[in-house]
Steps between C-alpha positions, in 0.01 A plus 500: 500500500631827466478853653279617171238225591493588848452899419251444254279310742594687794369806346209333380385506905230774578663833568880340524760738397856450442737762670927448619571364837861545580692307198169321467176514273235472757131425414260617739116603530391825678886553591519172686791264346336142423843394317815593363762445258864520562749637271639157378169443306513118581312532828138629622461574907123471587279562797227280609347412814723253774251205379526535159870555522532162690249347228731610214829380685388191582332403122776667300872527627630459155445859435345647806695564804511755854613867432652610782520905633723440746438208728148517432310302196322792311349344221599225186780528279467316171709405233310593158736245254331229698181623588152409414292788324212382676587512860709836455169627374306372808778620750432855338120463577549393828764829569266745307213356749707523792648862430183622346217667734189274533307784312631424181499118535249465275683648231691187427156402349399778224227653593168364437685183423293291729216376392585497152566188292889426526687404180370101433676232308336211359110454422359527771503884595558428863715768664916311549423546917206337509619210311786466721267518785629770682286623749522844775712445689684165305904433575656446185843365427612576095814311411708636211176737332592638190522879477198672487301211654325700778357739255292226335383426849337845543284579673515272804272410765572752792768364719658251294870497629823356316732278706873463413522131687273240613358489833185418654299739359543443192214469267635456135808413370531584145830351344570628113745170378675418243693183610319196661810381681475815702126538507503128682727624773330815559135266540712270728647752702141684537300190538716453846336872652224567278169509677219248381257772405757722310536515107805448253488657166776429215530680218676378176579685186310330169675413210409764269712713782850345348609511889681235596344239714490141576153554651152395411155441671580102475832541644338740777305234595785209483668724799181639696284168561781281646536754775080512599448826274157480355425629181226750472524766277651604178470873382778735258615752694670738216543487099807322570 
């Protein structure tokens, strides 16, 4: 990822502006820095709440790890050659909403946007959430979205909040995969803490994509069943 992609949808946030911080290029909303990006270029420092810092650690130490201001841990620093445009994207969200005053919360959902029918895929003209079964209030856990994913999720049932690991309260997990060897020990792995009632989504991309994959609804299946998953539900989730 690089510092262009992170600008671009930085500034796409309601009201963020970009303004110099030191040697830095600070983003920030209503004067209130929500992340930063040193002079090297290769690194973004972001500010999130203490749970959804731990969250992010904890589910992606490849590229994610403590920035430090002094002896205290002020927020995440991560490494954009290795990170996932996805979860930089959500980390963002999460800062704007923490920095940003509750007034203008809303914001993150243009205005008037709930209610109306959200951008469908498929036939059957239901809005992406409600096929998903998200619900107010619903925990959800995406795994490696592709950017641009939550906008086809617009608008969302009030509440709906966006985990960065699995715990108990998760309600969905929603894995986008493109090799089964690593989709079966991801279901393994989540099959072991998973509650009984919860959901698992997994997302493919179809042929006419040209992405790479080794995956298909058969092969889905070949890794799911064996471990007590029960098949319910089949729905296309994008274009793609």
């Amino acid at each position: 990822m690089k510092v262009e992609d992170v600008r671009s949808y930085a500034l796409s946030l309601p009201e963020t502006t970009e303004e110099p911080h030191f040697q830095s290029s600070s983003f920030r909303i209503r004067g209130k820095i929500i992340a930063t990006v040193p002079p090297d270029g290769g690194h973004l420092h972001v500010f999130v709440t203490d749970e959804e810092r731990e969250l992010a650690l904890a589910t992606e130490p490849v590229f994610i790890e403590k920035l430090y201001w002094g002896a205290r841990v002020a927020g995440l620093r991560v490494v954009l050659a290795k990170a996932k445009p996805g979860v930089v994207e959500r980390l963002l969200r999460q800062a704007w909403r923490h920095k940003a005053p509750k007034s203008l919360h809303d914001l993150l959902h243009p205005p008037g946007s709930r209610g109306k029918t959200a951008p469908t895929v498929g036939y059957s003209g239901t809005p992406l959430a409600k096929k998903l079964g998200l619900k107010q209030d619903s925990c959800y856990l995406l795994i490696d979205p592709p950017p641009g994913f939550d906008d086809l999720l617009q608008p969302l049932p009030d509440g709906v909040q966006f985990a960065n690991a699995l715990t108990d309260r998760t309600d969905i997990v929603h894995v986008f995969a493109t090799r089964k060897g690593e989709l079966a020990r991801q279901l393994a792995r989540w099959r072991k803490s998973l509650r009984t009632n919860a959901i698992i989504w997994v997302s493919w991309p179809k042929q006419a994509s040209k992405v790479s994959t080794d995956i298909t609804e058969g092969a889905i299946r070949e890794v799911a069943l064996p471990l007590d998953f029960v098949d319910v539900k089949v729905c296309a989730v994008s274009d793609v």
